[in-house]
C-alpha positions in Angstrom: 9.2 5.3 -2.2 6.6 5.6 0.8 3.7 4.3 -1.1 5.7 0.7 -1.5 6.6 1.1 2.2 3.3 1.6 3.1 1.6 -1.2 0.4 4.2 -3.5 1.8 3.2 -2.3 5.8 -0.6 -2.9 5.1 -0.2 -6.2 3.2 -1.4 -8.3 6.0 -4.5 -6.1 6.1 -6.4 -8.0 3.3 -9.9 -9.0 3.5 -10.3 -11.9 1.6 -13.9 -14.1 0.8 -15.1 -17.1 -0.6 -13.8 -15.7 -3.6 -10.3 -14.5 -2.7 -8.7 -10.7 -2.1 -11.6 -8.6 -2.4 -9.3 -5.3 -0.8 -7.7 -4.0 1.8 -8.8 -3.0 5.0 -9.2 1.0 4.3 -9.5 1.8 7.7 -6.6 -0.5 9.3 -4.1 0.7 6.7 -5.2 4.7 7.6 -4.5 3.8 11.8 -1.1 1.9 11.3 0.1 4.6 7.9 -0.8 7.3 10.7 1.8 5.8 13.3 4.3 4.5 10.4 4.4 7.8 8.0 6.0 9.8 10.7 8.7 7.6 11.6 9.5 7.0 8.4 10.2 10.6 7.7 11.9 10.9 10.5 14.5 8.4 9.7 14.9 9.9 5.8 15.7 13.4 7.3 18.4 11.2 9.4 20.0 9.7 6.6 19.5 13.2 4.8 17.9 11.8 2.3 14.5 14.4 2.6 14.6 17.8 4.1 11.7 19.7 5.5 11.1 21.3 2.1 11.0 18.2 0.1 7.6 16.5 -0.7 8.7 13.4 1.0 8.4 15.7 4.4 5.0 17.0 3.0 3.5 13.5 2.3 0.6 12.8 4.1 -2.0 9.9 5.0 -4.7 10.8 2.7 -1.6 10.9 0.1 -0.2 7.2 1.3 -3.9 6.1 1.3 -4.6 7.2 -2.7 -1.5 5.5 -3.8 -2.2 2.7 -2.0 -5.3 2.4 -3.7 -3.9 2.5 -6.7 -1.3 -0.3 -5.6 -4.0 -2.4 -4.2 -6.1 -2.1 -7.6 -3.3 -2.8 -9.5 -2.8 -5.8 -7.2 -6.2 -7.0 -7.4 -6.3 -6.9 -11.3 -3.3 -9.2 -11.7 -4.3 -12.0 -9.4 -7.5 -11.4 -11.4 -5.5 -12.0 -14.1 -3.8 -14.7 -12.3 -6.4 -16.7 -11.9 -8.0 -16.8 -15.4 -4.4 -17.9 -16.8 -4.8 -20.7 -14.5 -8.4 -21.4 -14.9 -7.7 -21.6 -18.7 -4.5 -24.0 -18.0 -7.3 -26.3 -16.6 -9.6 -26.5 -18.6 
């Protein structure tokens, strides 16, 4: 649940090439996750749906930025994929 919130927060955060996506922006996803995760946690022990004990409440940046990595690989692969599809329609 807070890993798509935070892939969806640092989609804009891209760093593209000649060649395309090449990643994200490690260190401008960590600054904005760092002001976003609390919030966020904040407003699901409002709506009750975390409590202090739950391992919503104990997620962290470093956790956010892993499975964002594995989101943005993920990602990556299927444009990949993407691409060859349409390189092969083409031809």
């Amino acid at each position: 649940m807070l890993a798509v919130r935070a892939f969806r927060a640092c989609n804009t955060q891209w760093r593209v090439g000649m060649a395309g996506a090449t990643g994200l922006d490690g260190a401008a996803c960590a600054g904005l996750l760092e002001r976003l995760l609390p919030k966020w946690q904040r407003e699901l022990k409002k709506r009750k749906l975390a409590n202090e004990d739950d391992a919503l409440m104990q997620y962290t940046v470093a956790d956010a930025l892993e499975d964002l990595h594995v989101l943005e690989c993920a990602t990556l692969e299927a444009w990949g994929e993407r691409r060859e599809t349409e390189r092969g329609e083409q031809a």
